[in-house]
C-alpha positions as CSV (number, residue, x, y, z in Angstrom):
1,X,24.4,-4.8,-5.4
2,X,26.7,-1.5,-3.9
3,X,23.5,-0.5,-2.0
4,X,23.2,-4.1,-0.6
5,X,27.3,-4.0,0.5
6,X,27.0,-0.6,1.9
7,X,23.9,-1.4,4.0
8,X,25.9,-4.7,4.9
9,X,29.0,-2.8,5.6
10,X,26.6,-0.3,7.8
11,X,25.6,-3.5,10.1
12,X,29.4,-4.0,9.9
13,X,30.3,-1.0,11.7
14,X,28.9,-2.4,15.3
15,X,31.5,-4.8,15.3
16,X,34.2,-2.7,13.9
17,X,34.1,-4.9,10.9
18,X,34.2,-8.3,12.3
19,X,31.2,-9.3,11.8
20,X,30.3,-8.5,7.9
21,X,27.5,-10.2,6.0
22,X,23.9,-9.1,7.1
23,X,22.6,-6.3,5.1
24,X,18.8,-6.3,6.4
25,X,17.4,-7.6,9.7
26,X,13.5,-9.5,9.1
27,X,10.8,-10.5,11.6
28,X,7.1,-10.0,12.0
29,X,4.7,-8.7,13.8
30,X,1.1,-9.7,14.7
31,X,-1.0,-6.1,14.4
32,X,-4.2,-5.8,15.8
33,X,-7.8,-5.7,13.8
34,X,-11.1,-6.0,14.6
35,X,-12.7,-9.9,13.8
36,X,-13.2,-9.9,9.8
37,X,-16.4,-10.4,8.4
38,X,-17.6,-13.3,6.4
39,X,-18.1,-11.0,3.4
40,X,-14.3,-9.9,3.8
41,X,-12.9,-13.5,4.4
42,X,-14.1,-17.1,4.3
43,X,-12.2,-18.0,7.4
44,X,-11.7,-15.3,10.2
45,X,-11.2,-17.5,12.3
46,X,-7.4,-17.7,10.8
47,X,-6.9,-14.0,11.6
48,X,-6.9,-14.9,15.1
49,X,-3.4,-15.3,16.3
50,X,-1.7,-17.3,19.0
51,X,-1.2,-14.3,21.5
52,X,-4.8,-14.0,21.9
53,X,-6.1,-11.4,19.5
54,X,-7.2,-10.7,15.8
55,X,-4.0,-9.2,13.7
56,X,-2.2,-9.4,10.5
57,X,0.9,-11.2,10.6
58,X,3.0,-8.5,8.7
59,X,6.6,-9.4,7.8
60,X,9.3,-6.9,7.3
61,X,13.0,-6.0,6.7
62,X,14.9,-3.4,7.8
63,X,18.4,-1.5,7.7
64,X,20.9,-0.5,10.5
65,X,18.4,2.8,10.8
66,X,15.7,0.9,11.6
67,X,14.2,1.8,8.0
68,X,11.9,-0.4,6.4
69,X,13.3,-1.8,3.2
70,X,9.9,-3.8,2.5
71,X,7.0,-5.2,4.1
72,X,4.0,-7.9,3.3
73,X,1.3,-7.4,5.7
74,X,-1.1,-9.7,4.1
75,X,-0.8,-12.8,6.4
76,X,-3.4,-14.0,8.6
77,X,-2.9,-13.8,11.8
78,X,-2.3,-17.6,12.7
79,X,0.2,-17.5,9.9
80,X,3.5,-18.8,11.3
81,X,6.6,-16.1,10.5
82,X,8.5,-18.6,8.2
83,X,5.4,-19.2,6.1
84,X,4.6,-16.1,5.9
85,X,7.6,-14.7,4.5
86,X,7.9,-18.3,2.2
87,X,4.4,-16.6,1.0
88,X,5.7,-13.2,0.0
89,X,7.2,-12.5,-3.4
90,X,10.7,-11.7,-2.0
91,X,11.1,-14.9,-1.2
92,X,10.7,-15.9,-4.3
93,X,13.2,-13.1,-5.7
94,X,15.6,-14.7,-2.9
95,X,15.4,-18.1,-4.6
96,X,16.0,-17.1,-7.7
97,X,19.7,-19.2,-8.8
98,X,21.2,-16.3,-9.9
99,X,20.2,-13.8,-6.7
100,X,21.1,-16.5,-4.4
101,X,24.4,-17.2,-6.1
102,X,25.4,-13.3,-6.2
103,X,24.4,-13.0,-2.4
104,X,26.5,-15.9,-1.7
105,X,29.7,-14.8,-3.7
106,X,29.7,-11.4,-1.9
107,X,28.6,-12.6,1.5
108,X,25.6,-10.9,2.5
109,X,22.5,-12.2,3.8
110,X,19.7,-11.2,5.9
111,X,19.6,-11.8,9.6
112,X,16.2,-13.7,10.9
113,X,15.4,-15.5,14.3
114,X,14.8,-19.0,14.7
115,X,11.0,-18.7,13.6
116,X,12.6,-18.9,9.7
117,X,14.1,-21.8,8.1
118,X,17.9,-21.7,7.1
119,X,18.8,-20.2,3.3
120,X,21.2,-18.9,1.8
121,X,19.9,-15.5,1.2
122,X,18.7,-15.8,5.4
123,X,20.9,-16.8,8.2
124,X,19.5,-17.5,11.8
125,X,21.2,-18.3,15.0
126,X,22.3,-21.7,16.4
127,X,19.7,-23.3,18.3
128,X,20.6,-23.5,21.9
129,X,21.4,-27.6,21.5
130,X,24.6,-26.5,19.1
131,X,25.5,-23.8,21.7
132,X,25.9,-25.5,24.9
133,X,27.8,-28.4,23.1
134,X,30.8,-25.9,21.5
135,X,33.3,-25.9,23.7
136,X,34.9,-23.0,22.0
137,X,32.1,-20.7,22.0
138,X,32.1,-19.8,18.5
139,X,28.1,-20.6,18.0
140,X,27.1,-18.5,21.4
141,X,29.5,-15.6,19.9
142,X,27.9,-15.9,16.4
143,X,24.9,-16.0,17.9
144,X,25.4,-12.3,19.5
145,X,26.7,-11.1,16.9
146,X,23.2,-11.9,15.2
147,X,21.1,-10.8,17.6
148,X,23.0,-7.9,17.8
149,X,21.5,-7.0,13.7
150,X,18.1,-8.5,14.4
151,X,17.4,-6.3,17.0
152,X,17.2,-3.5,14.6
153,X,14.0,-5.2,13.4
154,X,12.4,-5.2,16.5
155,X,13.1,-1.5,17.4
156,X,11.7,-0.6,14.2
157,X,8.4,-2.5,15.3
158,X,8.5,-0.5,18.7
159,X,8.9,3.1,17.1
160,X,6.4,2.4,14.9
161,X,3.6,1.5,17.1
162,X,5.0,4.2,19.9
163,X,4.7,6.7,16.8
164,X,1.3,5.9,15.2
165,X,-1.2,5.9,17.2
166,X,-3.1,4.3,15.4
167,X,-1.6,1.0,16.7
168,X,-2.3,1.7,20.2
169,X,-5.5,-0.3,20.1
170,X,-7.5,-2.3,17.8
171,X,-7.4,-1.4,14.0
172,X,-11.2,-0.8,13.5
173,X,-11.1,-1.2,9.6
174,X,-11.5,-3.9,7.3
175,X,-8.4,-6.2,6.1
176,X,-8.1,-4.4,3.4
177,X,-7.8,-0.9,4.5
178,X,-5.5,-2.0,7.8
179,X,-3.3,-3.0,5.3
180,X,-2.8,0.4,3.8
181,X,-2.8,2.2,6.7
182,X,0.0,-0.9,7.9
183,X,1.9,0.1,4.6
184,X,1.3,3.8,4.7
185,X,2.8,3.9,8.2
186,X,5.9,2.1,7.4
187,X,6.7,4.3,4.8
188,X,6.4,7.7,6.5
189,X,8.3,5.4,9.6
């Protein structure tokens, strides 16, 4: 629990303290492979993802350096974000009565975009609706604040591809082995 309030009170530093909670930032990614075999999967067609490409729909979290706390890059590509990370085990650890109780008591969460569903353990911003209809501009400033976490996540996703290669193009490997060289990658990151 200290390393979770000192990662929290790390995100806490960009707003001089006003904004305290998140202690991780999660989003996924869609990383390219080549079109699985029948022998690998009984449906590749599942692997193909909605920006027009074969990938593996890998979820991760990250800290205010941009260093990956965890990752589950096991998803198919047509996998939606929120169901992917409800299909990890760290969701599950999330739920857990206890875990979610201690989170809540000391007020740290993680920060996700509006692909994830609501939780305790997982805040996400306001939809634009709530926004626009707040006339004191709390939601919109929450909202900043927010984005202002997430975005770790994503800058972790752009030095990793711009510093392995390896993502540049096409994964040529099967699923298996991508998703070594996916997990290999974030560690060393």
């Amino acid at each position: 629990w200290e390393v979770l309030i000192k990662l929290a009170n790390q995100f806490a530093e960009k707003t001089d303290g006003v904004f305290f909670g998140p202690f991780a930032a999660l989003d996924g990614i869609a990383m390219r492979i080549k079109s699985p075999s029948l022998s690998e999967v009984p449906d590749p067609g599942n692997y193909y993802c909605r920006k027009g490409f074969y990938a593996l729909n890998v979820q991760a979290i990250c800290d205010k350096s941009k260093r990956f706390l965890w990752c589950y890059p096991s998803n198919k590509g047509s996998t939606h974000d929120s169901a992917a990370f409800a299909a990890s085990s760290l969701q599950d650890l999330l739920q857990e009565p206890q875990v979610t109780k201690e989170l809540y008591g000391r007020g740290i969460f993680i920060a996700g975009d509006s692909a994830y569903g609501l939780a305790p353990f997982l805040i996400t911003p306001y939809d634009a609706n709530e926004t626009r209809v707040d006339p004191n501009g709390v939601f919109d400033s929450f909202n900043f604040h927010l984005s202002s976490c997430r975005i770790m996540i994503e800058c972790a996703f752009g030095e990793l591809v711009m510093r392995w290669g390896i993502f540049w193009r096409t994964m040529r490997f099967d699923i298996k082995k991508s998703i070594k060289v996916i997990r290999v990658c974030m560690l060393l990151h």
